[in-house]
N, C-alpha and C positions, 0 to 999 in steps of 0.2 A: 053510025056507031063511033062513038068516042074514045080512044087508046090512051090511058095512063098509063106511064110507068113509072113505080116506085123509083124514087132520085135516094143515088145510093149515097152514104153519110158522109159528110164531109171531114167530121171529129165522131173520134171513138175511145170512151175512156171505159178503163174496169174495177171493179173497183178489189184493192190489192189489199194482203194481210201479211205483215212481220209473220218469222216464227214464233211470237208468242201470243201470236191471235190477233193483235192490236193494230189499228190501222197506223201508217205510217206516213209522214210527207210533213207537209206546211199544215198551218190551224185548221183552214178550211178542212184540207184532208184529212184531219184526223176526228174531223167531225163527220163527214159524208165516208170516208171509205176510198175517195176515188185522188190518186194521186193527180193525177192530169188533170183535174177539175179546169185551172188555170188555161188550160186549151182551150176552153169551150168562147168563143165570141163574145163580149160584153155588147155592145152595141148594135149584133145584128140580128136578123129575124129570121124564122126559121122553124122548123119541127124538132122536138125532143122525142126519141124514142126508148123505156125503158124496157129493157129485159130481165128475165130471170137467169139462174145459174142453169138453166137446160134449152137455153134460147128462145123462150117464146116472150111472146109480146104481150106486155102486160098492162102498158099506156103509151100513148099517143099524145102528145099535148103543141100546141105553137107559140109562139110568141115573136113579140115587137124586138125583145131583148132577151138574149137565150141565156147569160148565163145567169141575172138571177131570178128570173123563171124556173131555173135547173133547180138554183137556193129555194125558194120558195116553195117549191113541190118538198123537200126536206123541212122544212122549220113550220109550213100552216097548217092552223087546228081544223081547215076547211079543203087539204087537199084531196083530190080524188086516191091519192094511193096513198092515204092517211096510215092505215093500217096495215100495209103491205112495202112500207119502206125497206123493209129487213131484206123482202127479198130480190131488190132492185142490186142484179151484179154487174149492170151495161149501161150504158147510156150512149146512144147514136145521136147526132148532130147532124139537121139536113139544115147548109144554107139555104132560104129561099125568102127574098124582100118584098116581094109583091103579097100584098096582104091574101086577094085573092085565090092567087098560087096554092099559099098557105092553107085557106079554108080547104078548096079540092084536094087537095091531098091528103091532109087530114084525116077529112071526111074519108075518102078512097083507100087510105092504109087501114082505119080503122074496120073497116068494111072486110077490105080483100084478107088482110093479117087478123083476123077477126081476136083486138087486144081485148085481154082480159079485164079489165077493169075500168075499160070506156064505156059510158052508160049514155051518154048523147050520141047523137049521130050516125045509131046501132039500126041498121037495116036487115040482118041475118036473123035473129032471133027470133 
């Protein structure tokens, strides 16, 4: 038997609102919502985990380069939480360089955290 254990986030941003609703921060920010955006590693690889405003798990994603991966999941007409950006209030940051790493785990949070909006990789269903 093989023991994974979810690797707890390395960055964690939320995403924040002025009192008058509006997002606040640098350009980025006030397009995404997330002040901290600027946290997230440019250059390293690793798991994106987004959440809802009641904490569940709503995608799972990896990448070579996390933070515009992060962008990307925001601006593409082809991403998986295309129609569900509204309700992205979290964003977890798991460093991890080994590509493979990256796959199992992945694969293993999307599975055990069973995200909502991951449609590959889905073994529960």
């Amino acid at each position: 038997m093989i023991k994974i254990e979810i690797p707890s986030p390395d960055v964690v941003i939320t995403k924040k609102r002025n009192q008058l609703g509006e997002t606040s921060g640098s350009e980025l920010s006030s397009v995404y919502g997330f002040i901290d955006y600027h946290l997230i590693p440019r250059d390293k690889g690793g798991l994106i985990l987004f959440y809802n405003q009641k904490e569940e798990l709503l995608f799972v994603g990896k990448a070579r380069k996390l933070r515009p991966r992060v962008k990307k999941h925001f601006e593409d007409t082809v991403s998986p939480i295309l129609k569900h950006r509204d309700e992205v209030t979290k964003i977890a940051v798991c460093l991890i360089e080994d590509p493979m790493d990256r796959e199992i785990y992945e694969t293993y949070i999307i599975n055990k955290l069973k995200a909502k909006y991951n449609i590959d990789k889905v073994f529960y269903r």
